[in-house]
C-alpha positions as CSV (number, residue, x, y, z in Angstrom):
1,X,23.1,9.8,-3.0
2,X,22.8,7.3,-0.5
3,X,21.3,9.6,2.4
4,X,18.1,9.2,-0.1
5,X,17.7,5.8,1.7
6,X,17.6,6.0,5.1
7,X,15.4,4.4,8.2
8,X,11.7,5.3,9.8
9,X,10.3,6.0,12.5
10,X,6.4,5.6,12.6
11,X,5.6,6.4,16.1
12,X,7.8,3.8,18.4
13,X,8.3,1.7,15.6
14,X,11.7,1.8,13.5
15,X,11.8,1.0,9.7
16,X,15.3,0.1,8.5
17,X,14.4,1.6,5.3
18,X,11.8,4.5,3.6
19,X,10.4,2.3,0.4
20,X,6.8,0.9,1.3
21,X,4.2,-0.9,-0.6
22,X,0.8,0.7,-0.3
23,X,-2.6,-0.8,0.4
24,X,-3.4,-2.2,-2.7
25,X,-7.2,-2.9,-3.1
26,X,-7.0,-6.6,-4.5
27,X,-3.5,-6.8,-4.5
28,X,-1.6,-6.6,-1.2
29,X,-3.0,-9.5,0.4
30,X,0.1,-11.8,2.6
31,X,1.2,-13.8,-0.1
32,X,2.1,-10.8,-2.5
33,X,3.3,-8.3,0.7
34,X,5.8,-11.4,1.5
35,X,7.5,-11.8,-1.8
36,X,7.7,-7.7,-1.8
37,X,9.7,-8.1,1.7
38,X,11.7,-10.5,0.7
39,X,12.6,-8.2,-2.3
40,X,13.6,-5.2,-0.5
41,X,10.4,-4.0,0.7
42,X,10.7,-2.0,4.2
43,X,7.2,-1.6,5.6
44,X,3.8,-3.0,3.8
45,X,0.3,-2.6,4.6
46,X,-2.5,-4.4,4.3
47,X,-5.5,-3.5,1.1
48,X,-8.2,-1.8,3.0
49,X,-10.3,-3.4,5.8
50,X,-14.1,-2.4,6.5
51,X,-14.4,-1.0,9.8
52,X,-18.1,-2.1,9.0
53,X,-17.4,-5.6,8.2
54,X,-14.8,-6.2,11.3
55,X,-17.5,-4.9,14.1
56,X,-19.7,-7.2,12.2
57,X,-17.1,-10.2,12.7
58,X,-17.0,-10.5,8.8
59,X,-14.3,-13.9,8.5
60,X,-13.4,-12.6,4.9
61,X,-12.5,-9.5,6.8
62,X,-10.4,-11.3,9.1
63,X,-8.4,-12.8,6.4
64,X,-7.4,-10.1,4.8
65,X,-5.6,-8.9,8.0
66,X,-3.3,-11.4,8.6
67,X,0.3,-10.9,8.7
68,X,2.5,-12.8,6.3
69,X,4.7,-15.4,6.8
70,X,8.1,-12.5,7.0
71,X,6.1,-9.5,7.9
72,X,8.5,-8.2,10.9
73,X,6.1,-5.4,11.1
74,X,3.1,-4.3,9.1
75,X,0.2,-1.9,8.9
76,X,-3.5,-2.6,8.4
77,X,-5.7,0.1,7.0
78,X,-9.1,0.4,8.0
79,X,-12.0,2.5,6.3
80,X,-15.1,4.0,7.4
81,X,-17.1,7.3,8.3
82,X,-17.9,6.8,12.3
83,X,-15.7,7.4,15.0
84,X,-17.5,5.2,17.3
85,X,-17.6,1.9,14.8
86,X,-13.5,2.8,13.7
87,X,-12.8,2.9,17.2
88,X,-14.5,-0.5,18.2
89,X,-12.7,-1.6,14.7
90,X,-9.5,-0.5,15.7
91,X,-9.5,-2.9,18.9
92,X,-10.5,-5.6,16.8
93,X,-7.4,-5.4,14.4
94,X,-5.5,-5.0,17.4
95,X,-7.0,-7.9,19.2
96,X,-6.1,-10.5,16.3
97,X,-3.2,-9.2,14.6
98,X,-0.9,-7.2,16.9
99,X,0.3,-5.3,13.9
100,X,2.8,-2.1,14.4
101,X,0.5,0.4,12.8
102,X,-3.1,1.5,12.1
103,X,-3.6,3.3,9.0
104,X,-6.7,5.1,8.3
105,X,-7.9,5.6,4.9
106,X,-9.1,8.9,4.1
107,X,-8.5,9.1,-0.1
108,X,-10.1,6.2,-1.0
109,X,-11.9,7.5,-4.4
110,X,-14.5,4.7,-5.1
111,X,-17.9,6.2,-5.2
112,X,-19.0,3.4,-2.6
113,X,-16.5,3.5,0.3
114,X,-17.2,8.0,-0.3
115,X,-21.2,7.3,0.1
116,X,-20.2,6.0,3.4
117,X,-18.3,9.0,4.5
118,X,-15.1,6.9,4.4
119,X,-12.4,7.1,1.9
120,X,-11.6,10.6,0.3
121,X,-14.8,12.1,2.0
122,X,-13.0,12.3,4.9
123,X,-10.5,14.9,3.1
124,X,-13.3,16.7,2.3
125,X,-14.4,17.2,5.5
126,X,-11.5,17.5,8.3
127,X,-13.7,17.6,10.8
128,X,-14.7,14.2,10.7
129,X,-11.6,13.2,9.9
130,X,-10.3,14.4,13.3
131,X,-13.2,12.5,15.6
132,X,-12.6,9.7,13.3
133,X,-8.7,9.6,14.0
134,X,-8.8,10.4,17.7
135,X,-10.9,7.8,18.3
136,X,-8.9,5.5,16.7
137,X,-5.7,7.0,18.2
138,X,-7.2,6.8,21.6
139,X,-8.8,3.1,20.7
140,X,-5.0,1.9,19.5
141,X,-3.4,2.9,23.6
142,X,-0.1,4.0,21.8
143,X,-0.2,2.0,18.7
144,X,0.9,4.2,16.0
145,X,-2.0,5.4,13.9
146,X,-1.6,7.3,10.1
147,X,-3.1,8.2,7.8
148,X,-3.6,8.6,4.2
149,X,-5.1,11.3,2.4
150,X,-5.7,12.6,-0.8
151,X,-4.9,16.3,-2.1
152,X,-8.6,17.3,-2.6
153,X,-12.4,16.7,-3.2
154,X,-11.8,18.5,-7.1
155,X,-9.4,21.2,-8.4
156,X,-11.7,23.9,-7.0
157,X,-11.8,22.0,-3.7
158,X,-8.5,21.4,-2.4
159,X,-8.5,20.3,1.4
160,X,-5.4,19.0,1.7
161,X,-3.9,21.3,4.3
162,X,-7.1,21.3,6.6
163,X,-7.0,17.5,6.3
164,X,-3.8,17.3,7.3
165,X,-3.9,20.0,10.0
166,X,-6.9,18.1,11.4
167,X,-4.7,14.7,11.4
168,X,-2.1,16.3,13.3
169,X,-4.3,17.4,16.0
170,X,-5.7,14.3,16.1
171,X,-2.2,12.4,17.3
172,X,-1.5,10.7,14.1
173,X,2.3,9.3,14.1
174,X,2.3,9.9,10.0
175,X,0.7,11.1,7.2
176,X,0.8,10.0,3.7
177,X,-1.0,11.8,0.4
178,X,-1.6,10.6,-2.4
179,X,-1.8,14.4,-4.7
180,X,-4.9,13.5,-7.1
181,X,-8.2,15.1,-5.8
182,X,-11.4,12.3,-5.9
183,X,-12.8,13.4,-9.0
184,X,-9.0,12.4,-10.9
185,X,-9.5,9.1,-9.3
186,X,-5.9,7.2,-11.0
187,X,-6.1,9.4,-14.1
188,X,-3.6,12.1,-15.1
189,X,-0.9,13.0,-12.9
190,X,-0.4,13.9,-9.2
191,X,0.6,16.8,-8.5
192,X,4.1,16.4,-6.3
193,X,4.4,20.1,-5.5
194,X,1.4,19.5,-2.7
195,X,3.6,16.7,-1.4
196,X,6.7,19.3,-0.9
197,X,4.0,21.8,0.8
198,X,2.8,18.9,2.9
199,X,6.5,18.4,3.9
200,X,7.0,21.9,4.6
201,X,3.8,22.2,7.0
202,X,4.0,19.5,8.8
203,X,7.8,20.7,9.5
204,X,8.8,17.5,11.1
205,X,6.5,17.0,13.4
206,X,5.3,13.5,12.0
207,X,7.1,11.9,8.8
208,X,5.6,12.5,5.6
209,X,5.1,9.6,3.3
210,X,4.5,9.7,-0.9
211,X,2.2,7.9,-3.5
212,X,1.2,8.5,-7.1
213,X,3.1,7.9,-10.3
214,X,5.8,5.6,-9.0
215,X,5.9,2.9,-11.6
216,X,9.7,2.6,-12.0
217,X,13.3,3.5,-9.0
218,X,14.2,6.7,-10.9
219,X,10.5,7.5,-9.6
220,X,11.0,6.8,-6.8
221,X,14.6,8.5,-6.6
222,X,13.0,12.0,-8.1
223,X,10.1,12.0,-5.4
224,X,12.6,11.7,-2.5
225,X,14.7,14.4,-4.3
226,X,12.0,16.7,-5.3
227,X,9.8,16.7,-2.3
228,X,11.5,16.1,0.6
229,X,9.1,13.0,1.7
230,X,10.6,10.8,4.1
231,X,9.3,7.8,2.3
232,X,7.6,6.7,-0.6
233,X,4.8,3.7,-0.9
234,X,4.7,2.0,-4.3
235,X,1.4,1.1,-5.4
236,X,0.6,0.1,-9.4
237,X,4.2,0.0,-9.8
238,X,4.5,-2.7,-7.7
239,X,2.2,-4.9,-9.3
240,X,3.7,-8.0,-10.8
241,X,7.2,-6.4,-10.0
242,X,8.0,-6.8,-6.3
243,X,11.7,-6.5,-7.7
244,X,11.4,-2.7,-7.7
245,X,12.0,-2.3,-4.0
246,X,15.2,-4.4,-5.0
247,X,15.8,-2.2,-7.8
248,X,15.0,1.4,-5.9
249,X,17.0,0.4,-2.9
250,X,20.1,-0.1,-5.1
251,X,19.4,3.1,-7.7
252,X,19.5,5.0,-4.4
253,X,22.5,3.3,-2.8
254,X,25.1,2.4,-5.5
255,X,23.5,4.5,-8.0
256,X,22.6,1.9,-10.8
257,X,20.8,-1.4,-10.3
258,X,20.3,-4.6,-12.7
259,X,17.3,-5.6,-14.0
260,X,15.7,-9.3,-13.1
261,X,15.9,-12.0,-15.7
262,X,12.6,-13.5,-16.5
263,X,13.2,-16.6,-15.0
264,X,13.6,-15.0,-11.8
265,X,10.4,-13.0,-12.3
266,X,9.0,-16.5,-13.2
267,X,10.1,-18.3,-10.1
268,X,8.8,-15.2,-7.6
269,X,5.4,-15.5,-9.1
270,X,5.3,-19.0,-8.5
271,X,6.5,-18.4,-4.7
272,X,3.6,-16.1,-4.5
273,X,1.3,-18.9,-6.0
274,X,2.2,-21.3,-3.5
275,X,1.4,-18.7,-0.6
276,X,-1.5,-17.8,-2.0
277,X,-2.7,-21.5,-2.6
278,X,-2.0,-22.0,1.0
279,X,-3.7,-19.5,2.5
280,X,-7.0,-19.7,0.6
281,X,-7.4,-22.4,-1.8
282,X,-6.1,-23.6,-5.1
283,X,-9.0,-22.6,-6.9
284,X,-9.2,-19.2,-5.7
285,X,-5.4,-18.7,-6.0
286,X,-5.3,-19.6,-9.4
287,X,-8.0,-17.2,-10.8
288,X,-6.4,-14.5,-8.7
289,X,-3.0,-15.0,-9.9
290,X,-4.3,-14.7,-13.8
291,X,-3.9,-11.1,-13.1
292,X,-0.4,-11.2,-11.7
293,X,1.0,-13.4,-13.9
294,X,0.2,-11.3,-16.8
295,X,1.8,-8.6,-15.0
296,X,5.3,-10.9,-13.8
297,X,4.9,-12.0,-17.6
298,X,5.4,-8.2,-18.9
299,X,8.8,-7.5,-21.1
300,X,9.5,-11.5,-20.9
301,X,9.9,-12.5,-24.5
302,X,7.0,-14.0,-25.9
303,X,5.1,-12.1,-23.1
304,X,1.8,-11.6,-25.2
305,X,1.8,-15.5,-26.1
306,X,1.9,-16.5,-22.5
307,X,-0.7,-14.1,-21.8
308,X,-3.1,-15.3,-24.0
309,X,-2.7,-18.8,-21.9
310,X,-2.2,-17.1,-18.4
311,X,-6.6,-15.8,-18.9
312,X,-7.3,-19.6,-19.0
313,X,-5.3,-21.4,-16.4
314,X,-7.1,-22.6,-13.8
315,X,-5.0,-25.0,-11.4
316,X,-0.9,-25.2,-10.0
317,X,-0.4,-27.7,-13.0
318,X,-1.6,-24.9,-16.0
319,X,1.0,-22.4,-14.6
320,X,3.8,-25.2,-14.6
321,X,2.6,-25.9,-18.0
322,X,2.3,-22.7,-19.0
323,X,6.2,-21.4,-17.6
324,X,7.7,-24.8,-18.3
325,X,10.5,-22.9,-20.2
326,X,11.3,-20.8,-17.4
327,X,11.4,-23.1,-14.6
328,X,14.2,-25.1,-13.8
C-alpha cells in the first residue's frame, strides 16, 4: 500500500511526497498553505494571480504571491488569455518570488476570468493554450511551468486530449485536470475515467496530477488506485481541514489514520489567525477567518452553536471568546 505515496518530480524540482493543495480562489493564501505544510502537505500553490493585474503592478496582486513562512517550495498560478502579457507576467512572479513552479490556469470556470480567454477557455481552444504556455515556458528560462486543465467546454465538447496534447508540445513539466467540463462548474461529479486516459496518453512523459471530489484520505487513496495519477491536489476538502494531508499520508502508509481532536482543530485555526493577522491586518483577518472557522468548527460538538457566534466575530479577542473551551 505504501508505494501509493511516493515523491515528485516537477521538472528539476523534487517533492518528497504526491499530496498537494490546489489553488484555492480565496482560500490558499500563505497563512492557510503554511498550516497545510506543517500538516503533511507536500507541495501548495498559490489561488490564482492575474497576469493582468501583475503587468499592471497591482500590490494586492503582489500579496497574494508571497511564499509562506515554511513554504520549501511552492507554485504560483497565473491566469490570462495573451501570450505576450502571461509572458511579461511570468517574469514578474519570477522576479519577486523565486518560487519552484509556474502554473497556468487553463479550467478556471467563472464566466469572468473565461470572457478573458483565460481560465477553461483555454481548454477550449488548444491553440491558444499552446502560445500561451510557450511563452511562459520560454519567459520562466527553465523554471518548471504546468498546467491545469479541465476535461471540457460541455459534454458535447470534450477537449481534454487536444488540450493536453497542445501543453505537451508546449514544454510543460506537468499537467493537472480537474474532469468537470465548464458548464458543470463544482456540481455533480468528475468523471475519473478521463484522468486514467490522461495518464495513459501522456505515457510518462510529464507527471500527471488529480483534482475533483477529494473531500476525505480514502479519496484520495481510490484516485491514486483507480487512475494511475502520480499525485492528487486537495481542493474543498481541504478547507478548514489541513489535517487531511496528515490523515491521507498515513491511510496510505500504515493503512489506517486517527482523526484530530477538536482542540487540535481549535488551536490550528488559531495558528492560521495569527498568520493571517500578520500578514494583512486584524481587521481583515478576522472577517476572513469567519469562513474557516466555521469550517475548523465542523463535527466539534456544539459545532452549530459556535457557528452562530463565529458570523459575528470581529477581532483576536471574539475568537478567544468564542473557543475559550477549547484552548488551553
Amino acid at each position: 500500500m505504501s508505494d501509493l505515496y511516493h515523491s515528485v518530480k516537477i521538472g528539476n524540482i523534487e517533492l518528497k511526497g504526491n499530496l498537494f493543495l490546489a489553488p484555492v480562489a480565496g482560500y490558499s493564501d500563505a497563512a492557510f498553505r503554511s498550516v497545510c505544510i506543517e500538516n503533511g502537505a507536500c507541495f501548495t500553490y498559490t489561488e490564482m494571480v492575474s497576469a493582468e493585474a501583475l503587468v499592471r503592478k497591482n500590490l494586492k496582486t503582489e500579496i497574494l504571491m508571497r511564499r509562506a513562512c515554511n513554504e520549501k517550495a511552492y507554485s504560483v498560478q497565473i491566469f490570462g488569455g495573451e501570450p505576450e502579457i502571461m509572458a511579461e507576467a511570468a517574469n514578474i512572479v519570477l522576479e519577486k518570488t523565486h518560487c519552484e513552479v509556474i502554473d497556468i490556469n487553463c479550467g478556471c470556470p467563472v464566466p469572468k476570468i473565461i470572457k478573458t480567454g483565460a481560465g477553461s477557455a483555454l481548454t477550449r481552444d488548444p491553440d491558444r493554450l499552446f502560445k500561451v504556455a510557450e511563452a511562459v515556458v520560454k519567459a520562466g528560462g527553465g523554471v518548471p511551468v504546468t498546467v491545469k486543465i479541465r476535461s471540457g467546454w460541455e459534454s458535447k465538447q470534450i477537449t481534454w486530449q487536444a488540450a493536453a496534447e497542445a501543453a505537451l508540445n508546449a514544454g510543460v513539466s506537468a499537467i493537472t485536470i480537474h474532469p468537470r467540463t465548464r458548464a458543470q462548474g463544482y456540481e455533480g461529479h468528475s468523471d475519473w475515467s478521463i484522468m486514467k486516459e490522461l495518464v495513459e496518453l501522456v505515457d510518462g512523459r510529464v507527471p500527471v496530477f488529480g483534482s475533483g471530489d477529494l473531500f476525505k484520505p480514502e479519496d484520495a487513496k481510490a484516485m491514486l488506485e483507480q487512475t494511475g495519477a502520480d499525485a492528487v491536489m486537495f481542493a474543498r476538502g481541504a478547507m478548514g481541514n489541513p489535517f487531511i494531508f496528515r490523515d491521507a499520508t498515513d491511510l496510505l502508509i500504515k493503512g489506517s489514520y486517527e482523526p484530530v481532536p477538536p482542540e487540535e482543530r481549535v488551536k490550528t485555526g488559531f495558528a492560521e489567525l495569527e498568520r493571517l493577522v500578520a500578514e494583512t491586518s486584524e481587521q481583515h483577518a478576522c472577517l476572513e477567518m469567519r469562513k474557516r472557522f466555521a469550517a475548523y468548527s465542523k463535527g466539534i460538538s456544539g459545532g452549530a452553536a459556535l457557528r452562530a457566534r463565529i458570523v459575528h466575530a470581529a477581532t483576536v479577542a471574539d475568537y478567544k471568546d468564542i473557543f475559550s473551551q477549547f484552548i488551553c
